[in-house]
N, C-alpha and C positions, 0 to 999 in steps of 0.2 A: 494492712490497708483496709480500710472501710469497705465495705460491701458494697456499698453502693456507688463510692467513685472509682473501685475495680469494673464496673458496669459501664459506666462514664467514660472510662479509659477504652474497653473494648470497643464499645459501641464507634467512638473517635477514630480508633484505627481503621474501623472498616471502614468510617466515609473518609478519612483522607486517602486512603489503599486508590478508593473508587475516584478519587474527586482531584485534579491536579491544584497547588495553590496559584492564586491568580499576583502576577506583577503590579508595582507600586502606579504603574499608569495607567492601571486596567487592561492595558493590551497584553497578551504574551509575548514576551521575545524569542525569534525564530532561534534554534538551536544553530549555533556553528557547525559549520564544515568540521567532520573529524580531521585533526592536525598530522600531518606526515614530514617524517624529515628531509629535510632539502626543500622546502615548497619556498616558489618565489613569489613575489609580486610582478604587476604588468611592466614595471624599468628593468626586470632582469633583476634587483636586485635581492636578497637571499631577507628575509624575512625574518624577524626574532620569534623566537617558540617562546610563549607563555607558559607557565605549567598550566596541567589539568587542573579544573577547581573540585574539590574532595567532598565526594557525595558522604553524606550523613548516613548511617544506620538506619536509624529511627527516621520515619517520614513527620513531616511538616503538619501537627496537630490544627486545624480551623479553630479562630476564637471562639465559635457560640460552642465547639463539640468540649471545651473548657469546663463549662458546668458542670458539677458533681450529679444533677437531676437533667442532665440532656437523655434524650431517646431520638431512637430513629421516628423518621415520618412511618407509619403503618402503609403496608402495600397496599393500590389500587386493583383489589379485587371484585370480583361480582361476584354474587352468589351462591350460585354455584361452586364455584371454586373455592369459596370462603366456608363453604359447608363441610366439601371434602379435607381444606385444611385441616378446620378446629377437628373432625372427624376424626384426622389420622394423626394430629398432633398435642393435639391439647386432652381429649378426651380418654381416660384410661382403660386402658384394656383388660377385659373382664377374661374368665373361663369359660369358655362353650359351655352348655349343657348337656351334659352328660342323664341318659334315659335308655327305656328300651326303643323309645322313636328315633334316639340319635345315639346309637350303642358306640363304645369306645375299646377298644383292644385293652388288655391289661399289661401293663409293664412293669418290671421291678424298680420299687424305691432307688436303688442303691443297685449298682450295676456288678456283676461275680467279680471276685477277687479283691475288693475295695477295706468288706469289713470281714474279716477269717467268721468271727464270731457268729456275724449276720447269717454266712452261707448253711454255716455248721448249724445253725438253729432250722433254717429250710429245710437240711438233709433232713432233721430228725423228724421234724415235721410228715414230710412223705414218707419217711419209712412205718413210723407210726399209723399214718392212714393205709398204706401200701398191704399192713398187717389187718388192722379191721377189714380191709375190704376181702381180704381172703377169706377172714371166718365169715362175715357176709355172706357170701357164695357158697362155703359147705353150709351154714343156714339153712338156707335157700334150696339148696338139694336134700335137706335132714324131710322140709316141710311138704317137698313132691313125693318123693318116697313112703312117708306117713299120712298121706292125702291120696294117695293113688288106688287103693281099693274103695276108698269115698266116691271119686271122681267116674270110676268106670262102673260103680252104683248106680249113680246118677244119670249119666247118660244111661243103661240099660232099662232104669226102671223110664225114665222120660219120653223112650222109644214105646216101649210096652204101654203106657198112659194113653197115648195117640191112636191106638188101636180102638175099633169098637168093642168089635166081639172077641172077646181070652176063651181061648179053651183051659180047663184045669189046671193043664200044667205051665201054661202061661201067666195063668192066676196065681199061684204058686211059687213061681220064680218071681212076681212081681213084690210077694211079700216078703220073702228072700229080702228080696234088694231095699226094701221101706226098712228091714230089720236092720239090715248091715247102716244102712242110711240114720238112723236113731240109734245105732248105738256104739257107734263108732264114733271117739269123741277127736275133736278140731284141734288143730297145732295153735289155739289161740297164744299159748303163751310165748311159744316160737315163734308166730309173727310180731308180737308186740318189740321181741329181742330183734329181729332184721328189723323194726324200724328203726329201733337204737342205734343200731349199729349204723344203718345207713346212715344216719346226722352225725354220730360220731367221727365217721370218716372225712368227712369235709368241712367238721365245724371249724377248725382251726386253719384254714387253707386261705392264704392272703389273698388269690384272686380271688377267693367265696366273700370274704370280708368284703371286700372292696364292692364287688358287685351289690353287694347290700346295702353298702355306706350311699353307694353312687345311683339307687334306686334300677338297677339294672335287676331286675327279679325275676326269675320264673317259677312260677306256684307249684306249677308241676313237679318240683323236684321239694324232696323230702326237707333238706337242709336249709333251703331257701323258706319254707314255710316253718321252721322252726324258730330260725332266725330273726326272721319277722315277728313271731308274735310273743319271743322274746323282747323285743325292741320295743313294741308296743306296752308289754307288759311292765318295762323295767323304764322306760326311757317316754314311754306316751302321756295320757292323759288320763289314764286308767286310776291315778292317784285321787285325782282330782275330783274325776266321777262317783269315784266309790266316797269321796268327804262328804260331797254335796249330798247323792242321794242317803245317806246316813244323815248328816244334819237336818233334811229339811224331813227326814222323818217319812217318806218313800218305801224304807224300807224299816219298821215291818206296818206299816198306814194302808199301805194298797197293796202288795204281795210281804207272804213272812218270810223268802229269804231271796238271794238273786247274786250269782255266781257269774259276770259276763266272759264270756267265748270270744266275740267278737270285739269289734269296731265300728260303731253307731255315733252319726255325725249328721246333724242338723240343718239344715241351710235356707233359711228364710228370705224371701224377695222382697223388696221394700222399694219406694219411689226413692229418687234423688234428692230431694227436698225433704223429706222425710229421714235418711240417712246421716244426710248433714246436720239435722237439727239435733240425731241424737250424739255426733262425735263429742270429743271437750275441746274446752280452747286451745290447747296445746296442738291440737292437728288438725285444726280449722284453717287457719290461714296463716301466713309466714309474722306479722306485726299481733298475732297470739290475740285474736280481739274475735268477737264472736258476733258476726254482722245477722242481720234478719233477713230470713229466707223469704226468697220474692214468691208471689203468688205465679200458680203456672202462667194465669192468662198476663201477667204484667211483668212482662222480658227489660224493657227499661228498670229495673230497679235493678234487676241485675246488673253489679259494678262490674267495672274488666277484672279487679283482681280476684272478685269470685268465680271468674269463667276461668278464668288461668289457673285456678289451683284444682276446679274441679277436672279441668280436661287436662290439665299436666300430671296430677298425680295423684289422682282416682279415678281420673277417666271416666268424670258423673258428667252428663248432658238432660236429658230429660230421659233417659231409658230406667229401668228397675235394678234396682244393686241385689248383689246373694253375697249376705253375711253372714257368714258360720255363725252357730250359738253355742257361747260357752255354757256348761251345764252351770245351772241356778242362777243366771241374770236376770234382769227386768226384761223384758220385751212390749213394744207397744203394741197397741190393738189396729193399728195398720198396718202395720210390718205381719201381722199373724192373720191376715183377712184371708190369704192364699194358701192354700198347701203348703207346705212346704216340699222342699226338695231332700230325699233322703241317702247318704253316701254309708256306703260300709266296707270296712275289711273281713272277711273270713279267713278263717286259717284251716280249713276240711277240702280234701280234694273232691269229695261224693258230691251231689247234689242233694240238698237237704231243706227241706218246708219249714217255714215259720209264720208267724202269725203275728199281725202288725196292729198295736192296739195304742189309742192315744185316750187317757182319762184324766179327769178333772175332778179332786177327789176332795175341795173344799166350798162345795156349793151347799149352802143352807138352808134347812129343813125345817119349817117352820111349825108342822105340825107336832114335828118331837122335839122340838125346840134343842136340835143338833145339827148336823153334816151329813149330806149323801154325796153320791160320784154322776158324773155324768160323763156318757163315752162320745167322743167328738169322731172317733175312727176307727173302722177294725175293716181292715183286709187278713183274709186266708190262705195259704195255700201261697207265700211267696217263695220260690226256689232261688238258693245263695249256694255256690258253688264259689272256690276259688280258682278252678281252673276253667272258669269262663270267663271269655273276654272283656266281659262287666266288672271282674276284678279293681276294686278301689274307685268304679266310676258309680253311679245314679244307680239305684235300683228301679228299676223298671215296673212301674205298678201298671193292673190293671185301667184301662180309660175308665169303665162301670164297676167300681168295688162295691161289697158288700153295704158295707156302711159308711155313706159318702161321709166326706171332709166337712164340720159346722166352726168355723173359725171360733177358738175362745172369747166368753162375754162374759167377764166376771161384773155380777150384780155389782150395785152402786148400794151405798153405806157398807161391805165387805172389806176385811183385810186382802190382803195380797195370795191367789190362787197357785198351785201348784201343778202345772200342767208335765205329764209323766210319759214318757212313748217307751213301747215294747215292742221288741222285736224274738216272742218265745220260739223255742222249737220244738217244732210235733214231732207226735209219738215213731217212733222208728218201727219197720218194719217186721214181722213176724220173723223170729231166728237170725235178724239185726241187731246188733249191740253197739254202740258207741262208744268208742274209749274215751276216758275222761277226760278233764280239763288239761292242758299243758303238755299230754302225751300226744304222741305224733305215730301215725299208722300209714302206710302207704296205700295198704289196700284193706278190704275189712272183712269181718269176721265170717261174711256169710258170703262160699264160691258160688259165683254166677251172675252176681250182681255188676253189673259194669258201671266201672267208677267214673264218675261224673256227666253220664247221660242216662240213668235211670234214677227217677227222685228214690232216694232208702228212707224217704217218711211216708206214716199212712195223710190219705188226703183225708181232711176231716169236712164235712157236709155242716151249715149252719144252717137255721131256720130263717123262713123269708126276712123276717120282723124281729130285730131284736130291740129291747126297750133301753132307749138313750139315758135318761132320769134313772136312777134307781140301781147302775148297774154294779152287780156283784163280782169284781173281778176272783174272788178266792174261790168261789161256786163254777163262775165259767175255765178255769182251770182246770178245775179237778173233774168238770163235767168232760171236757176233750180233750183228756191226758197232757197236758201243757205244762213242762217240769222247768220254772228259772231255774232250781238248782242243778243242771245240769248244760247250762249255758244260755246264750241268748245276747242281747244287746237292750243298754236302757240310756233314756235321757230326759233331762225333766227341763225345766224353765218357767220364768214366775211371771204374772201377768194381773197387774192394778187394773179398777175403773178407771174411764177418761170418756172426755163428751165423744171419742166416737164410737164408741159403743152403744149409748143412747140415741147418736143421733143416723147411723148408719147402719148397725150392725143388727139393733135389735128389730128396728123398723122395716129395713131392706133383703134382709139374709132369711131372720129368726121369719119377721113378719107375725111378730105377737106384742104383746103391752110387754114394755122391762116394766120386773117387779123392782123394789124401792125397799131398801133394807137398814136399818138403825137399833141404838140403845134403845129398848123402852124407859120411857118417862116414869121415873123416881119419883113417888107424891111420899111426902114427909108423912109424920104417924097421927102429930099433931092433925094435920089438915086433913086426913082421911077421916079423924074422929068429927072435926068441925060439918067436912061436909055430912056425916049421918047426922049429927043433931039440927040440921038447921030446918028452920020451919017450926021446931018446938020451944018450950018457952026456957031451955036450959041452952038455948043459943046466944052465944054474944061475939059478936061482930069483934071487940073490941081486945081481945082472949089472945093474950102471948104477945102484944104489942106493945112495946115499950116507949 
């Protein structure tokens, strides 16, 4: 049967079910007296029984419900009520979100007993961690027992420091204890092996997985942070980043090499009007056409279906949108008038310093008739930890940094600018060491230091003034120990002239004349020779003219 007259059909039965059919004179006929036997009439006399007349099965279909395209009338709803319908009926029902703001219990795929195979893989699973976590523990007691005349060094000599006046033999036992303290060497390589072992234990563990999958993360735990910057390593954007800054020639242009640690993420504020102008047709509007953006002060231009797409599904009004930047796009020169806004992941429980540097490294030099840098940004001394609550949100800058924020203004007659941001990290602290890239430590090399409330980098001091034009990022490096190759965060993004640069940024911001940059003018060899002859009598006007 047709789909569509099985519809037809349905639909019919419920209004006749609902609806009685009406008699040939429009009136109904009252239903008879139910018949009983022996019933008379008013003469006495015995009355003839009719049969009963034999009700149908199937009820009595209405002509119009006939049509193969009949529908019901739609209910008389309000609003209300018509909201909560489509709400609970029409609209499909999505997954909660799952977070640390809305944590969720962990349950098994697949319930015991279901699949032999499945459980048998669980047991083996726990027995295997059940085993690492044992040698974990004897670890763990190898590295107190091999620390423990360290430890009780240290407290005695740090007791004996606090003192003013030592007599002899307090002077004495104190260099005792500096001896034992130097030359008694550290279970480094036993702690490197407990942090192994910790992430081994759990990497394999379905509700770890899970928790990871489902952004449910705590930094604090060793396997969680491995995890992660696995993820990020193998499955992020870290591919992408490392092309660009290699293609556009970053690296080795402005630093000679650069290893990133982290997760450095961009987010630029732009007007509404300005966002829309940069989308393409395809997610402009639903008839794929690309209308003209009204002026703020002139609200009538704006059509209804560009308030509907912006307030339905970008949620643009007249406020400023934050658009993530992918490494090596165009960016306009109003979109980068503001700071930007900076997101990062670390994967290090300590709290550790870095130094926040934004340069411009194709600005032209007219008197070497080359390219110099200019530095648009450099904050010091920013502290990233993973296990602060800052974790994957804004990093928190100073209101007054070092070197305020000067939006990019690439000259006019230039090619397209490479604008670079760094996030290095400073030097670590005396008898600090950092483990390297992709290893995971839970706690670090040097006891005493408490992990992630004392910064393990030295603070580095700048000079009041440092000079924007001309700046030498390989010299500022190596002047305040600042190693990319031992981790860090980078991102770059490209940035043309446009009138508002000249007509905005260089006037209003910089408040200096923009310089005005071109080809020099080609004079042919011919006409250089014409111009020295002329005035003498070996000139002629008329010389190469055909």
């Amino acid at each position: 049967m047709h789909p569509l007259r099985r519809v037809a059909l349905r639909n019919a039965t419920r209004a006749a079910s609902t609806t009685a059919a009406p008699s040939p004179s429009g009136t109904a006929k009252p239903s008879p007296p139910p018949s009983s036997k022996g019933a008379t009439t008013q003469s006495g006399k015995k009355a003839k029984l009719s049969p009963a007349p034999v009700k149908s099965s199937s009820p009595k279909v209405p002509e119009i419900a006939k049509d193969p395209f009949y529908r019901r009338p739609p209910l008389q709803l309000d609003k209300k009520e018509f909201r909560e319908r489509k709400k609970r009926l029409l609209l499909p029902r999505r997954r909660p979100q799952i977070s640390n703001f809305a944590p969720k219990n962990y349950s098994r795929p697949i319930p015991k007993g279901i699949v032999p195979a499945y459980d048998l893989a669980l047991q083996l699973i726990a027995e295997d961690s059940g085993n690492i976590q044992k040698e974990a523990e004897e670890l763990a007691k190898q590295i107190i027992n091999a620390e423990q005349p360290l430890r009780e060094a240290e407290k005695a000599a740090e007791s004996l420091r606090k003192k003013q006046d030592l007599t002899a033999e307090e002077t004495s036992l104190l260099a005792s204890h500096e001896k034992i303290i130097s030359e008694t060497p550290r279970a480094n390589e036993m702690r490197d092996k407990l942090g192994i072992l910790q992430v081994q234990a759990k990497t394999n563990d379905p509700e770890t997985r899970w928790k990871i999958q489902n952004a449910m993360v705590d930094m604090s735990i060793p396997v969680h942070r491995y995890l992660e910057e696995q993820k990020w390593r193998k499955n992020g954007n870290l591919d992408l980043l490392m092309e660009r800054v290699h293609q556009m020639n970053i690296v080795p242009d402005v630093i000679p090499v650069m290893h990133p640690s982290l997760d450095l993420q961009v987010v630029y504020r732009t007007p509404a009007r300005e966002f829309l102008q940069s989308l393409p047709n395809s997610e402009r509007l639903p008839n794929q056409q690309r209308p003209t953006a009204p002026p703020e002060e002139d609200v009538e231009r704006d059509t209804e279906a560009d308030r509907h797409w912006r307030n339905k599904h970008h949620g643009l009004k007249r406020r400023k949108v934050q658009m993530q930047v992918e490494p090596g796009t165009y960016l306009d020169s109003r979109q980068t008038q503001l700071a930007p806004k900076l997101y990062t992941r670390v994967f290090h429980p300590d709290t550790r310093l870095y130094t926040l540097l934004m340069v411009d490294y194709d600005v032209p030099d007219p008197s070497n008739q080359s390219f110099t840098s200019f530095l648009h940004w450099l904050v010091p001394n920013v502290p990233l930890s993973a296990t602060k609550p800052g974790y994957n949100h804004r990093i928190l800058l100073p209101k007054v940094s070092h070197t305020p924020y000067l939006p990019p203004h690439p000259q006019k007659g230039t090619a397209y600018h490479r604008y670079a941001t760094f996030l290095l990290p400073q030097a670590p602290l005396d008898g600090v060491a950092y483990p390297p890239n992709g290893r995971v430590q839970d706690k670090l090399y040097e006891p005493g230091l408490i992990s992630g409330s004392q910064p393990t980098s030295k603070i580095i001091t700048l000079p009041n003034q440092i000079e924007r034009e001309g700046f030498d990022m390989r010299a500022f490096i190596k002047e305040f120990e600042l190693n990319p190759a031992l981790g860090g965060g980078v991102h770059m993004f490209r940035e043309v002239w446009d009138e508002w640069v000249s007509s905005v940024i260089y006037p209003k911001v910089l408040k200096k004349p923009e310089p005005v940059f071109g080809r020099p003018k080609i004079v042919p060899p011919h006409k250089a020779i014409m111009e020295e002859l002329k005035g003498t009598r070996y000139f002629n006007p008329n010389e190469g003219e055909e």
